[in-house]
C-alpha positions in Angstrom: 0.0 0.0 0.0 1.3 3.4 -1.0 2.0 5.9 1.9 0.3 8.9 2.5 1.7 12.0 0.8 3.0 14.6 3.1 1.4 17.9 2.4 3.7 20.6 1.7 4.6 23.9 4.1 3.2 25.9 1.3 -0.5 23.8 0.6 -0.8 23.8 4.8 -0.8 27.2 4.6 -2.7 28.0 1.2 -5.1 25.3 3.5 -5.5 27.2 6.7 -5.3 30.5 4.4 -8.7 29.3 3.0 -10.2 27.9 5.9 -9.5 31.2 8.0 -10.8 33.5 5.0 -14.0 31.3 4.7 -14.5 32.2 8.2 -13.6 35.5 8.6 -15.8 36.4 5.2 -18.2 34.3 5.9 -17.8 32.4 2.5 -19.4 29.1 1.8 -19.5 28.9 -1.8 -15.9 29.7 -3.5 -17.4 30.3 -6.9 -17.1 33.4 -8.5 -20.7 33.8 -10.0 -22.1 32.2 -7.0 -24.0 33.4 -3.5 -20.8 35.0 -2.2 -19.2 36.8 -5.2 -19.1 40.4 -2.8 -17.5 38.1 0.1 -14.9 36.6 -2.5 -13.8 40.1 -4.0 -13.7 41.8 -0.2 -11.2 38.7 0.3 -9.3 39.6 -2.8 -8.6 43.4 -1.9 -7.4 41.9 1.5 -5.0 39.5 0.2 -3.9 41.8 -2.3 -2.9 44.5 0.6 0.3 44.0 1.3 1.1 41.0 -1.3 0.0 42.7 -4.4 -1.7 39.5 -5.6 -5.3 38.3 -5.6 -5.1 35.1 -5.4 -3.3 32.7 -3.0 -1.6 30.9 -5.9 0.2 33.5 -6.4 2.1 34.3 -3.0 4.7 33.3 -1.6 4.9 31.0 1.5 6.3 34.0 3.4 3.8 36.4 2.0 1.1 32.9 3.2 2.6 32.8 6.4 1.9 36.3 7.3 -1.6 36.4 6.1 -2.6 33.3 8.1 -0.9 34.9 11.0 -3.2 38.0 10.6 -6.0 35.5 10.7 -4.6 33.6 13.8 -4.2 36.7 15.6 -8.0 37.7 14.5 -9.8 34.9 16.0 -10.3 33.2 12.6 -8.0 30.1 13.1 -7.0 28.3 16.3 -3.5 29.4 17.4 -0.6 26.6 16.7 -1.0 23.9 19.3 1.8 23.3 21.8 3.2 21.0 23.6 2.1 20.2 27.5 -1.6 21.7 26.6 -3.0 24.7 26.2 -3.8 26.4 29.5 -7.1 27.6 31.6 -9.7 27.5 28.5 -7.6 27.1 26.1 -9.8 23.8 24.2 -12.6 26.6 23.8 -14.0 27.4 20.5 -13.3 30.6 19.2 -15.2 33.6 19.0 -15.2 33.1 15.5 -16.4 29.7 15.7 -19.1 30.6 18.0 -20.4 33.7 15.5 -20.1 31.3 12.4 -22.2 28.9 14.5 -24.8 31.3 15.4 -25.1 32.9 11.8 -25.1 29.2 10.4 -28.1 28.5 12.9 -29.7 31.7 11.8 -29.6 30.7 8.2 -31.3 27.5 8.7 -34.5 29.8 10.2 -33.3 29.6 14.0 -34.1 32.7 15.3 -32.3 32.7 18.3 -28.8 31.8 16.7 -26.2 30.9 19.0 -29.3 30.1 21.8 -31.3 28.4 19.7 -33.3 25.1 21.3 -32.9 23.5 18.0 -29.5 24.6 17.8 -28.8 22.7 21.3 -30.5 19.7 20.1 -28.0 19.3 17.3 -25.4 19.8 19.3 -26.0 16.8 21.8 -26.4 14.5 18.7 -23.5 15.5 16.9 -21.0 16.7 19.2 -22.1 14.3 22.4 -22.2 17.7 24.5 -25.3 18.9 27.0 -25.3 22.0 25.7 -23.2 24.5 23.0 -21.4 26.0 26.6 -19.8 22.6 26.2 -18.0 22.4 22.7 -14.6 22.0 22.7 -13.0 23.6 19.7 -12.9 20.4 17.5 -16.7 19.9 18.4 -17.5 23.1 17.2 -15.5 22.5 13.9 -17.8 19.5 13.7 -20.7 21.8 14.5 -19.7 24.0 11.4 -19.2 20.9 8.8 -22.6 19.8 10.0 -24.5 23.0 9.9 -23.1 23.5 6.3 -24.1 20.4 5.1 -27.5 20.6 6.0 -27.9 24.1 4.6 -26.2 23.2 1.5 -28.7 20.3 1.3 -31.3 22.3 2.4 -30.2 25.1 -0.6 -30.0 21.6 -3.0 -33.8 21.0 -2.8 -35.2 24.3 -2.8 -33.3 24.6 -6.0 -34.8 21.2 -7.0 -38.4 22.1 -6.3 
């Protein structure tokens, strides 16, 4: 059996690059005619500042590093982990996390968002938690991916009807 490829410095960071930007411009859909087109060009002119470039191709891994250090040190990825754990608090989702959650719940016709009832139901099925005060910062990541799914699901049929 072949052995897994080890990903690159530079495709981690193009990775987390992406992951934080979804996040922190609220982008689901990368395509360029789609739902998020403003998001995607208000992501543009902020990698462009600074690098010059628009798109993450076309940076360097130095010019990479330093934007997914801007997004670290925003809230919008978790910072590295260490060694020996993480301190007081320091499994808790982030801020971030915790809006994307709550606008995610919105979307899907919760009202209450982050406090949701239906919200907390989802989260003891899929993250095994009593209640959303509970998430560790990998259950909230699963949280997200669920949340998504089902709204992208949800999006599917109403475009099938």
């Amino acid at each position: 059996m072949p052995s897994p490829r080890k990903r690159s410095p530079r495709n981690t960071a193009l990775g987390l690059l992406h992951k934080g930007a979804a996040i922190r411009f609220e982008i689901r859909n990368w395509s360029e005619d789609g739902p998020d087109a403003d998001m995607i060009a208000l992501y543009r002119a902020w990698l462009s500042d600074g690098t010059g470039q628009t798109s993450a191709r076309e940076l360097s891994v130095d010019q990479l590093d330093a934007k997914v250090r801007e997004l670290r040190r925003g809230g919008y990825l978790d910072a590295r982990k260490t060694r020996g754990g993480q301190g007081a608090g320091g499994d808790r989702p982030t801020q971030a996390q915790v809006d994307h959650i709550g606008g995610l719940a919105r979307d899907l016709g919760w009202s209450r968002g982050w406090e949701d009832p239906n919200l907390t139901a989802f989260v003891v099925r899929t993250a095994k938690v009593s209640h959303q005060r509970m998430l560790t910062r990998t259950g909230a990541t699963k949280i997200i991916n669920g949340l998504e799914h089902w709204l992208a699901q949800r999006q599917a049929q109403d475009g099938v009807r």
